[in-house]
Biotite code that builds the C-alpha atoms (Angstrom):
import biotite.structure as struc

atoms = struc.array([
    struc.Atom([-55.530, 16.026, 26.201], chain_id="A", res_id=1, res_name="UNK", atom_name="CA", element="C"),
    struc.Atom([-55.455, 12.725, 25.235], chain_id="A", res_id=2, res_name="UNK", atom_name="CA", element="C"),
    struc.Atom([-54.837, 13.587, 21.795], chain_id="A", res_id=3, res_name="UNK", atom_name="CA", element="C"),
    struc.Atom([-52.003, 15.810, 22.109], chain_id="A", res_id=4, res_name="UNK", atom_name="CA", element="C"),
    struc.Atom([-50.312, 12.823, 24.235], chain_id="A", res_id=5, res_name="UNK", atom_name="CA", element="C"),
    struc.Atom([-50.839, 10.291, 21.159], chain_id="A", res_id=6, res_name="UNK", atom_name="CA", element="C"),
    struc.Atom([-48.904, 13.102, 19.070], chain_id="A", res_id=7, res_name="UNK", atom_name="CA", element="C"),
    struc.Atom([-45.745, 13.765, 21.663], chain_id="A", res_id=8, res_name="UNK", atom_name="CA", element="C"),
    struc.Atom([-45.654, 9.853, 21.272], chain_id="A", res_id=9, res_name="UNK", atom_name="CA", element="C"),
    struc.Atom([-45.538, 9.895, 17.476], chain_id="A", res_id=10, res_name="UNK", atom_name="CA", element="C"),
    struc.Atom([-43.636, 12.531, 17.331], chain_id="A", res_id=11, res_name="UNK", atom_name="CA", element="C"),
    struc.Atom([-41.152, 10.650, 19.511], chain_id="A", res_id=12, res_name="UNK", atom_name="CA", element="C"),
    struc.Atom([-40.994, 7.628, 17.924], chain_id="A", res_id=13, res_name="UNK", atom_name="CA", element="C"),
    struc.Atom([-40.316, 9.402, 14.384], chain_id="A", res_id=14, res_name="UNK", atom_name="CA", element="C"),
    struc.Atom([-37.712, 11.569, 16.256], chain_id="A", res_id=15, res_name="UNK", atom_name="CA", element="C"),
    struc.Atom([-36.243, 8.032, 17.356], chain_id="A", res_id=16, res_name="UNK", atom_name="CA", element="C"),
    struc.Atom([-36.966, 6.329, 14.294], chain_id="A", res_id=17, res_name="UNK", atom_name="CA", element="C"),
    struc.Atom([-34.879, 8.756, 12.399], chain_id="A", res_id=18, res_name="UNK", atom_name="CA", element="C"),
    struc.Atom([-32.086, 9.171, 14.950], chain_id="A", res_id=19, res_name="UNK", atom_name="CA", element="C"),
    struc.Atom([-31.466, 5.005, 14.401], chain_id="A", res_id=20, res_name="UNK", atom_name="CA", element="C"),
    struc.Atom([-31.532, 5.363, 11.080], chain_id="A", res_id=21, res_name="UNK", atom_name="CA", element="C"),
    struc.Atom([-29.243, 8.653, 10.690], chain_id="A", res_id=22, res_name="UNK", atom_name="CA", element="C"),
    struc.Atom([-26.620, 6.385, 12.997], chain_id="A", res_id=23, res_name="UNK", atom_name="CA", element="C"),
    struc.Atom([-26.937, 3.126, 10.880], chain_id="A", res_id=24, res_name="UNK", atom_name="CA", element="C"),
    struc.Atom([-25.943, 4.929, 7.500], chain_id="A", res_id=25, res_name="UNK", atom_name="CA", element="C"),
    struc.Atom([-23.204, 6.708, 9.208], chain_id="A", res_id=26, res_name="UNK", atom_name="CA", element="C"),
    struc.Atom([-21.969, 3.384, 10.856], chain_id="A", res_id=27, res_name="UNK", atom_name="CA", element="C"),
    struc.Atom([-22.146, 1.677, 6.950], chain_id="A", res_id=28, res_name="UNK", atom_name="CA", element="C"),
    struc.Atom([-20.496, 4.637, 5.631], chain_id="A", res_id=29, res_name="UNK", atom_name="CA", element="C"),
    struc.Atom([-17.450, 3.847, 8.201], chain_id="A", res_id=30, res_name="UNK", atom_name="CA", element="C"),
    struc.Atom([-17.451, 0.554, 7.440], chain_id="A", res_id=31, res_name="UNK", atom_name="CA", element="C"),
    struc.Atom([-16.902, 0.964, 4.065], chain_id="A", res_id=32, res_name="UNK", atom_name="CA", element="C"),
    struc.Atom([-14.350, 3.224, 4.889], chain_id="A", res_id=33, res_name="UNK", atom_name="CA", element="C"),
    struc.Atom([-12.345, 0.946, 7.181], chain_id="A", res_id=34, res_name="UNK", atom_name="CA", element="C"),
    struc.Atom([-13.300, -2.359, 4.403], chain_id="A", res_id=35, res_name="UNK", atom_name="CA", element="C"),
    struc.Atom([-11.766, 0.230, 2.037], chain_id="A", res_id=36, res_name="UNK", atom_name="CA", element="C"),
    struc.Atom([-8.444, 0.955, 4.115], chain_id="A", res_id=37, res_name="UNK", atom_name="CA", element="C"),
    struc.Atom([-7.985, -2.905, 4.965], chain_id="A", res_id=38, res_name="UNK", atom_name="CA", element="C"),
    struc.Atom([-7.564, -3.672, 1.126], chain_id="A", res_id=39, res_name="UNK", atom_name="CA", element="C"),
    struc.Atom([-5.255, -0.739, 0.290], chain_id="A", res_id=40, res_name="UNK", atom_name="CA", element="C"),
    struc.Atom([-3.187, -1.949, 3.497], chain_id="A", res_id=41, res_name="UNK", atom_name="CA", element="C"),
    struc.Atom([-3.147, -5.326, 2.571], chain_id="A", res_id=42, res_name="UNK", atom_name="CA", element="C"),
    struc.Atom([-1.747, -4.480, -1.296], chain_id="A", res_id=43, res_name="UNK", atom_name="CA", element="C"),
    struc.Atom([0.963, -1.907, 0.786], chain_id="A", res_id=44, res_name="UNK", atom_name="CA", element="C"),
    struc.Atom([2.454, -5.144, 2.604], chain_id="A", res_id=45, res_name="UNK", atom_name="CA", element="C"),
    struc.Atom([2.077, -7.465, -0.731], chain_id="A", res_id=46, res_name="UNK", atom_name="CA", element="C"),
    struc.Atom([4.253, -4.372, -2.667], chain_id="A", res_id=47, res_name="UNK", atom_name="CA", element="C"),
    struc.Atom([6.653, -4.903, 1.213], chain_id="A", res_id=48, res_name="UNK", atom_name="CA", element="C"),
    struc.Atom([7.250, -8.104, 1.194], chain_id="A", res_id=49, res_name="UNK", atom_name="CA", element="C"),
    struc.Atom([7.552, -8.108, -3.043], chain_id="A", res_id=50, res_name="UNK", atom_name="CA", element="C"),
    struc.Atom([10.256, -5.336, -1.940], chain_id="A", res_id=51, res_name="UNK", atom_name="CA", element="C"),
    struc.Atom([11.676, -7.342, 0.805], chain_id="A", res_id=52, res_name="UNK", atom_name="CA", element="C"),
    struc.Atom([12.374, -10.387, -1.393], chain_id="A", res_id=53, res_name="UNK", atom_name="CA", element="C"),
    struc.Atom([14.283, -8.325, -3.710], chain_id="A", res_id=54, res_name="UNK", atom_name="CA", element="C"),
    struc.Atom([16.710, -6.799, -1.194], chain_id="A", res_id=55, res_name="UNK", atom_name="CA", element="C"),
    struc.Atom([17.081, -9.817, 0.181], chain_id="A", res_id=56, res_name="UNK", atom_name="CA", element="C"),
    struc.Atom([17.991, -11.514, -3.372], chain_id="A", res_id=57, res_name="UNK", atom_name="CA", element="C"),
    struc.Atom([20.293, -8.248, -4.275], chain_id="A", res_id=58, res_name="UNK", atom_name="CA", element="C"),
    struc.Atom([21.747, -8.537, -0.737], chain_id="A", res_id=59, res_name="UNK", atom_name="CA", element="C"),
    struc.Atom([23.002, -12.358, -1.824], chain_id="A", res_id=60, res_name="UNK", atom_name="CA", element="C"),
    struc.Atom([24.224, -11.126, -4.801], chain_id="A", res_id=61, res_name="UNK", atom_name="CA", element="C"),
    struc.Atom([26.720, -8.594, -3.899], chain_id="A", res_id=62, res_name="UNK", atom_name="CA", element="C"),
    struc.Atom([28.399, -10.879, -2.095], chain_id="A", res_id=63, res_name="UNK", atom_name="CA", element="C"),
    struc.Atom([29.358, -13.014, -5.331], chain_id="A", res_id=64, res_name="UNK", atom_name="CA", element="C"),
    struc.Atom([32.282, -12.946, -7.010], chain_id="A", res_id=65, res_name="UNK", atom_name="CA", element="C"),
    struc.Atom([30.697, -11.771, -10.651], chain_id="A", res_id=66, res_name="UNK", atom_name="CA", element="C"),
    struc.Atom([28.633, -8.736, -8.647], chain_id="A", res_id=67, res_name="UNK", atom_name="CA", element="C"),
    struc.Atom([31.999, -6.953, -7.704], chain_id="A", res_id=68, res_name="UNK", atom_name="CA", element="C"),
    struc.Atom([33.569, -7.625, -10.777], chain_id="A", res_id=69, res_name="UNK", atom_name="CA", element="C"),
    struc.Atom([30.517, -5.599, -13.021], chain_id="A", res_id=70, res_name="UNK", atom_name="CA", element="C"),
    struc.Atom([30.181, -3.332, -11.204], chain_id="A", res_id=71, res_name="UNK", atom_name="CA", element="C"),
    struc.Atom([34.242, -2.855, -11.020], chain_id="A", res_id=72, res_name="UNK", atom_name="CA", element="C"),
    struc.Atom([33.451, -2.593, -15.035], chain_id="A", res_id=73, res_name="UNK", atom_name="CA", element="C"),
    struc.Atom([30.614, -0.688, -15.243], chain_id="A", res_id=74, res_name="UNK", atom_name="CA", element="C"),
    struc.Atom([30.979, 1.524, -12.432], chain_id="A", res_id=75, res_name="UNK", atom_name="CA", element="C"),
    struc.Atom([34.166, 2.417, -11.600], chain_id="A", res_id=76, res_name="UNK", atom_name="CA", element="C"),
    struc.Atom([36.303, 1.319, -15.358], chain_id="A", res_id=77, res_name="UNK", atom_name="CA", element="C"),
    struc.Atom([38.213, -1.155, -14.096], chain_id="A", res_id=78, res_name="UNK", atom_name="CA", element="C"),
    struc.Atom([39.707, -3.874, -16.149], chain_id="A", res_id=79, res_name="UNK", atom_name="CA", element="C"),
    struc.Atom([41.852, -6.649, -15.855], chain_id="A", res_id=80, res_name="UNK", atom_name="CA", element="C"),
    struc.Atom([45.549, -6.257, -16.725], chain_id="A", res_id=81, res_name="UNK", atom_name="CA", element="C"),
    struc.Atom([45.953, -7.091, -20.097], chain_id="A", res_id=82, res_name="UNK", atom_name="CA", element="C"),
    struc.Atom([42.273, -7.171, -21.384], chain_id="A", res_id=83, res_name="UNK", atom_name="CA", element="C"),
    struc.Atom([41.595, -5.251, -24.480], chain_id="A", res_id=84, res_name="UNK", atom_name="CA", element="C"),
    struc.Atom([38.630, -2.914, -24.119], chain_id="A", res_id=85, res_name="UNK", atom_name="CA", element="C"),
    struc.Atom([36.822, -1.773, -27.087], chain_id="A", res_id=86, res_name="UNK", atom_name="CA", element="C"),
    struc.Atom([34.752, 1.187, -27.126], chain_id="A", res_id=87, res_name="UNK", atom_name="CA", element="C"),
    struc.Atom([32.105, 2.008, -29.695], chain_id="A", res_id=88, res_name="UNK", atom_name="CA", element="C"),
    struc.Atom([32.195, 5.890, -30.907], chain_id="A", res_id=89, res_name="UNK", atom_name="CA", element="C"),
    struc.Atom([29.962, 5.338, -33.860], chain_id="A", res_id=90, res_name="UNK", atom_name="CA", element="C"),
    struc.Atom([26.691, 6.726, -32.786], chain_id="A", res_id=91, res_name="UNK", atom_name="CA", element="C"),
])
């Protein structure tokens, strides 16, 4: 009797044993996982505000004087009265 007690005990304690350790690798595993997400999330709002500063630079320059006049050029062919415009066929 006393024997079979000692091995429900063992038994237990492995059955323990292995249930901590099943839960600690599957804990690591998430952590990874969220250490993992953090750095992806952190290069997505670098590549944001990168973006940001750009609009924000374009967003100055269409306001300016020489903005509206290339793209008057480029864009929509407009020219000043009077201004020679020389195209190059050659190609």
């Amino acid at each position: 009797m006393k024997k079979n007690k000692k091995t429900y005990k063992k038994l237990l304690i492995l059955g323990i044993a292995i249930y901590v350790i099943f839960t600690l690798v599957n804990q690591q595993k998430t952590l990874n996982q969220y250490n993992q997400d953090t750095i992806e999330l952190a290069s997505q709002i670098k590549e944001a505000k990168e973006n940001k500063e750009e609009l924000t630079q374009n967003k100055e320059d269409v306001t300016s004087r020489d903005f509206i006049e290339q793209t008057a050029r480029e864009k929509l062919d407009m020219y000043y009265p009077n201004e020679r415009v020389y195209v190059d066929i050659g190609m």
